[in-house]
C-alpha positions as CSV (number, residue, x, y, z in Angstrom):
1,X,3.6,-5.1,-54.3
2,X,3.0,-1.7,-55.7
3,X,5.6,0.1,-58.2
4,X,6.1,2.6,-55.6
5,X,6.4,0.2,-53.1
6,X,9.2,-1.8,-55.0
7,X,10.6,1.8,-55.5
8,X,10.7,2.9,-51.8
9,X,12.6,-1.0,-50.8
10,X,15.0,-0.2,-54.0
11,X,16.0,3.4,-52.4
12,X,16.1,1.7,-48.8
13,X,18.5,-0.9,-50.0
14,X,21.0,1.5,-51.8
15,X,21.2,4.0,-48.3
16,X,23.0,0.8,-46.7
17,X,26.7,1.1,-47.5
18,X,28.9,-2.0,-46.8
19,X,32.6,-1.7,-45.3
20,X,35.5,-3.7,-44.8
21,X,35.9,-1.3,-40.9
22,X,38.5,-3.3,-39.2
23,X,42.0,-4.8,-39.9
24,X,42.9,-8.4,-39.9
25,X,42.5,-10.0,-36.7
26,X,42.2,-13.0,-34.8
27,X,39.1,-13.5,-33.3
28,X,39.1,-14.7,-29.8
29,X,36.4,-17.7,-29.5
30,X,35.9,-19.8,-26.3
31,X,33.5,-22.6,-25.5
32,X,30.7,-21.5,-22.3
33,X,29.7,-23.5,-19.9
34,X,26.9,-24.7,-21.8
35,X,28.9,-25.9,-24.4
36,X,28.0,-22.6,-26.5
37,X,30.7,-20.8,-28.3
38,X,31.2,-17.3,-27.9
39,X,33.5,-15.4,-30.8
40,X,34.4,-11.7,-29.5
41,X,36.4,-9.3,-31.8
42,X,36.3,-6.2,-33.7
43,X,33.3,-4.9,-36.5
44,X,35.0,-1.8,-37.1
45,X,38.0,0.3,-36.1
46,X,38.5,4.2,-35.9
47,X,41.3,5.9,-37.8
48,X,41.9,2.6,-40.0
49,X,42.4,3.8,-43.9
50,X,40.2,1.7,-46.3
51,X,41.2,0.0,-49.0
52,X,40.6,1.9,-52.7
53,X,36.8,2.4,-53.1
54,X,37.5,5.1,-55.6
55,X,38.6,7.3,-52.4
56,X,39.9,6.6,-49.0
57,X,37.7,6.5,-46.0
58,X,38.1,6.0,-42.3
59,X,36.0,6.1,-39.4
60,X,36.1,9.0,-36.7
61,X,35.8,8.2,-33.1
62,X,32.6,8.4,-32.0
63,X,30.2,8.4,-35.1
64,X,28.1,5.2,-34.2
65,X,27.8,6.5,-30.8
66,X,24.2,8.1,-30.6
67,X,22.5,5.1,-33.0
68,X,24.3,2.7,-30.7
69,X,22.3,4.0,-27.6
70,X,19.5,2.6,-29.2
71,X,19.9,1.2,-32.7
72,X,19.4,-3.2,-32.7
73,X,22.3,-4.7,-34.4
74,X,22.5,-8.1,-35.7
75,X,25.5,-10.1,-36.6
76,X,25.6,-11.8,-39.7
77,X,28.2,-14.1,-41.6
78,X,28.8,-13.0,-45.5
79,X,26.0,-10.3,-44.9
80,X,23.8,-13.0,-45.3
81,X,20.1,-12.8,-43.3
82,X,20.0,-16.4,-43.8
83,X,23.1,-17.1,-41.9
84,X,22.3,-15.0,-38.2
85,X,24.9,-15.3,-35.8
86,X,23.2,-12.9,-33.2
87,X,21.4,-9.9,-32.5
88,X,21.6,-7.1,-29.9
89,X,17.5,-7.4,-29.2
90,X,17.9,-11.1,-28.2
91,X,21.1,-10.4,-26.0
92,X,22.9,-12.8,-27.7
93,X,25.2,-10.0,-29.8
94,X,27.2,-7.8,-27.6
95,X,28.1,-4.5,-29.0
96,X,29.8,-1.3,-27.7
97,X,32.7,1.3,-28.2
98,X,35.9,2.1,-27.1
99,X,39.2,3.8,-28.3
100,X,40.0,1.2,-30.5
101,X,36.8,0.8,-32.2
102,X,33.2,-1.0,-31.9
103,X,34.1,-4.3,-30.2
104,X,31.4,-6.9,-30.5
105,X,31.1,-10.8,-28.5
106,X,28.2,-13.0,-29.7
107,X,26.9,-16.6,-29.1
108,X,26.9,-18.3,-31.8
109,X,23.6,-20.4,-32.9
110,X,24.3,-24.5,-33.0
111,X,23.7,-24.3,-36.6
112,X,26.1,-25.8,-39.8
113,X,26.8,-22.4,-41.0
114,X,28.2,-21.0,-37.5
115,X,30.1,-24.6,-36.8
116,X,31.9,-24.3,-40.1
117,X,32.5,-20.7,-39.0
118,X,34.2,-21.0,-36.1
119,X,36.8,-23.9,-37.9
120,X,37.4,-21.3,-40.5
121,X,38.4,-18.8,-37.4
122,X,40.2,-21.2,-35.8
123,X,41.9,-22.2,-38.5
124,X,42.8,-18.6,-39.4
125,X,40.8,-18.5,-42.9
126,X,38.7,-16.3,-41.6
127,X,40.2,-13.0,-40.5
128,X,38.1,-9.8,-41.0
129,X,34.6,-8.1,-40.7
130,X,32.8,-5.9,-42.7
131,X,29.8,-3.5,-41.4
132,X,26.5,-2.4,-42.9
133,X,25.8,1.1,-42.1
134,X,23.9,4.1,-42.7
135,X,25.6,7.8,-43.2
136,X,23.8,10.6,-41.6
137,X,23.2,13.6,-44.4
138,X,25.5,15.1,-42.3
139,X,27.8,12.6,-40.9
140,X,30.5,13.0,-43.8
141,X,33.6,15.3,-44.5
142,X,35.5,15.4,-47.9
143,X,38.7,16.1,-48.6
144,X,42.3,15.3,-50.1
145,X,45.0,13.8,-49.2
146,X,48.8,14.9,-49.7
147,X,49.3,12.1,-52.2
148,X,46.5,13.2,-54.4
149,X,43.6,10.6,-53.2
150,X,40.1,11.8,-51.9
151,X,39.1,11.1,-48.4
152,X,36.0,10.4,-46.9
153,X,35.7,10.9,-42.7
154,X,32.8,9.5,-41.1
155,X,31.4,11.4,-38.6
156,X,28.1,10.2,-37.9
157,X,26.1,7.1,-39.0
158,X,23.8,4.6,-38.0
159,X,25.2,0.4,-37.1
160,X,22.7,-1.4,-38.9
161,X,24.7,-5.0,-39.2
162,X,28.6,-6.3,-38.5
163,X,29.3,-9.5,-40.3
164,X,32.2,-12.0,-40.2
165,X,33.7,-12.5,-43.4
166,X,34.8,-16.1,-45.2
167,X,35.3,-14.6,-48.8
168,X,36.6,-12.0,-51.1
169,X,32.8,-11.2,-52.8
170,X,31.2,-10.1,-49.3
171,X,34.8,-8.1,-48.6
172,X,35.0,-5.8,-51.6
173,X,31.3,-4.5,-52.6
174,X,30.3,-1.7,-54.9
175,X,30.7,1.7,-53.4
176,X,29.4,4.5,-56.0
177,X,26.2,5.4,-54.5
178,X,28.5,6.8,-52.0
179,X,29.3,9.2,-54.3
180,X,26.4,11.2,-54.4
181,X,26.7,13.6,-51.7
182,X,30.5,14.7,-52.5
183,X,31.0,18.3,-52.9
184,X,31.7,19.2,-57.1
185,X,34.7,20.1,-56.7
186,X,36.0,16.9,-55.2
187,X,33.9,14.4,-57.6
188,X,35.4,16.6,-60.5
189,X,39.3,15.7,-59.0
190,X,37.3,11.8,-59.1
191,X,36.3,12.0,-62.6
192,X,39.3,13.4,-63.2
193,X,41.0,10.3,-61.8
194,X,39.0,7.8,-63.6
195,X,39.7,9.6,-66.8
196,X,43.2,9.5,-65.9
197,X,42.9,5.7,-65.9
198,X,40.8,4.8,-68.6
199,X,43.5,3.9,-71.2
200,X,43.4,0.6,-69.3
201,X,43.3,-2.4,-71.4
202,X,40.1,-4.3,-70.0
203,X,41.0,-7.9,-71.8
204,X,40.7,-9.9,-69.1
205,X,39.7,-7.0,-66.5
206,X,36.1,-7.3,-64.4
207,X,33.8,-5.3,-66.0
208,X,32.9,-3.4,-63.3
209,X,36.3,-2.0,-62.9
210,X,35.7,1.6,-62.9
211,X,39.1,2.5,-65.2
212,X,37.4,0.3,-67.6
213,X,35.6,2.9,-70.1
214,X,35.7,0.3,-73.3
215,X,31.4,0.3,-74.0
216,X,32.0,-3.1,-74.6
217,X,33.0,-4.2,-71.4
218,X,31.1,-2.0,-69.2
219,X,27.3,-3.6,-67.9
220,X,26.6,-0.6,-65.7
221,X,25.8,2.4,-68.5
222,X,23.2,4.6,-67.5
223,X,19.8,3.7,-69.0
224,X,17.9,6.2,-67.1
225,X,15.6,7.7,-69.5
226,X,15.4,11.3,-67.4
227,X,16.5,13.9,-69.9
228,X,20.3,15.0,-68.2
229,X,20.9,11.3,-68.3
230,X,19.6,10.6,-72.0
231,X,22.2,13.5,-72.7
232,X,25.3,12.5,-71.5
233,X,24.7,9.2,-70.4
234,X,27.0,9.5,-66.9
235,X,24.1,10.3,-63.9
236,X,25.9,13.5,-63.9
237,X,22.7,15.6,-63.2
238,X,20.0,12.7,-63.0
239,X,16.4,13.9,-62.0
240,X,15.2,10.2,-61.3
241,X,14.7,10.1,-57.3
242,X,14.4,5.7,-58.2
243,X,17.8,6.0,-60.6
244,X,19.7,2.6,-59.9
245,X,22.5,3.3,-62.2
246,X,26.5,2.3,-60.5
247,X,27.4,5.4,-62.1
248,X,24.3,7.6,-60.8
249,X,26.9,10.0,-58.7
250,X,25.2,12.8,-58.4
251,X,21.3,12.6,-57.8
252,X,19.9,15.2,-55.7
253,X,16.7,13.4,-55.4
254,X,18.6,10.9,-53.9
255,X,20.1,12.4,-51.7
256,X,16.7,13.9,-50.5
257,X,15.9,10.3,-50.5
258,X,18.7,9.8,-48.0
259,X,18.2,12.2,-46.0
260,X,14.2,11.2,-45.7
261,X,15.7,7.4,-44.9
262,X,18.0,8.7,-42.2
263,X,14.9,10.3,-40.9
264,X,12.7,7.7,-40.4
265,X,14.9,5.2,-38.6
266,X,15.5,8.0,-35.9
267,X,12.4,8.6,-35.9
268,X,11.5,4.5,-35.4
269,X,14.3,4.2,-32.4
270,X,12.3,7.1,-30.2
271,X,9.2,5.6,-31.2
């Protein structure tokens, strides 16, 4: 594959955010007639405050609505491809909107992965979903909360994917390419925050926790050669449209690059 092509999946793959939606629940999951299993329950809920991603976000009623008219979703345990559970296309993943949220029902394949699944649900070891989507350039509003904390609405954004969680590492993913489109003066009250933070002691401490500012610990230092970045070394004005950097926040070629993405799989859906 071409440089440019490897470029063009890279800037694909960071436009998908991933987002624990929905609060603990209990699934519901009954046998069919065929001796299938059906699991019904909640990938996402509106008005439900996230947990700390750097900022607070929720989900406002009605943002998947238009790609849900015709955007396929699959269903997906972990996030993992490899482990389908069911997709809209097929008619074996159910998936619409109401007050609450966006409710889902699938039939689950005969497989290992969905039979240990279903014991975990049963059991009540498994207890919340998580949602791969894609924000529309302008599907997003900014601003702060009473207490001090930055909030992110959703207003409009493409379904891509809902998966049923069994661990902590598909719960909690990295969230600071989200970053890129907030307005300055709201990522300065960020930075601000994180400099507020960073006389943490990171012994011990993940070294991807964003208070963490020891050089030491940190793996995610810019080492985009663009000329802002070579400067300061934060992805405070990066020029790279390909940047991968965690801390690339503020990359208006990326944000072209997002906007271009949201384009196409519009485009793709009317096709």
């Amino acid at each position: 594959m071409s440089n440019s092509g490897k470029q063009k999946q890279s800037g694909q793959r960071k436009q998908r955010e991933l987002r624990v939606s929905a609060r603990p629940q209990r699934f519901e999951v009954r046998t069919n007639s065929d001796g299938s299993r059906t699991v019904a329950g909640y990938f996402a809920t509106f008005g439900t405050m996230s947990h700390d991603l750097g900022f607070r976000e929720i989900l406002k009623k009605g943002c998947f609505s238009e790609g849900l008219r015709n955007q396929p979703v699959a269903c997906y345990r972990d996030h993992n491809s490899q482990m389908l559970l069911g997709k809209t296309e097929s008619s074996t993943l159910e998936v619409s909107e109401d007050d609450k949220g966006i409710s889902f029902r699938v039939k689950l394949p005969d497989t290992t992965y969905s039979n240990d699944l279903v014991i975990l649900m049963e059991r009540g070891d498994s207890y919340e979903c998580s949602i791969g989507m894609v924000v529309a350039p302008d599907g997003e509003e900014w601003s702060q909360l009473p207490n001090g904390e930055i909030l992110r609405t959703i207003t409009k954004a493409l379904l891509l994917e809902g998966s049923i969680l069994t661990g902590p590492a598909a719960a909690y993913p990295k969230t600071s390419a989200s970053l890129r489109s907030c307005p300055a003066d709201i990522r300065a009250k960020l930075t601000k925050r994180d400099d507020d933070d960073d006389d943490l002691d990171c012994d011990g401490v993940d070294a991807d926790d964003p208070r963490c500012d020891d050089d030491e610990d940190r793996d995610d230092d810019c080492d985009c050669d663009c000329a802002p970045c070579a400067k300061d070394g934060e992805c405070l004005e990066c020029s790279n449209a390909h940047c991968e950097s965690e801390r690339c926040l503020t990359n208006r070629c990326g944000v072209q690059e997002r906007e271009m993405h949201f384009a196409m799989i519009l485009r793709r859906l009317r096709t």
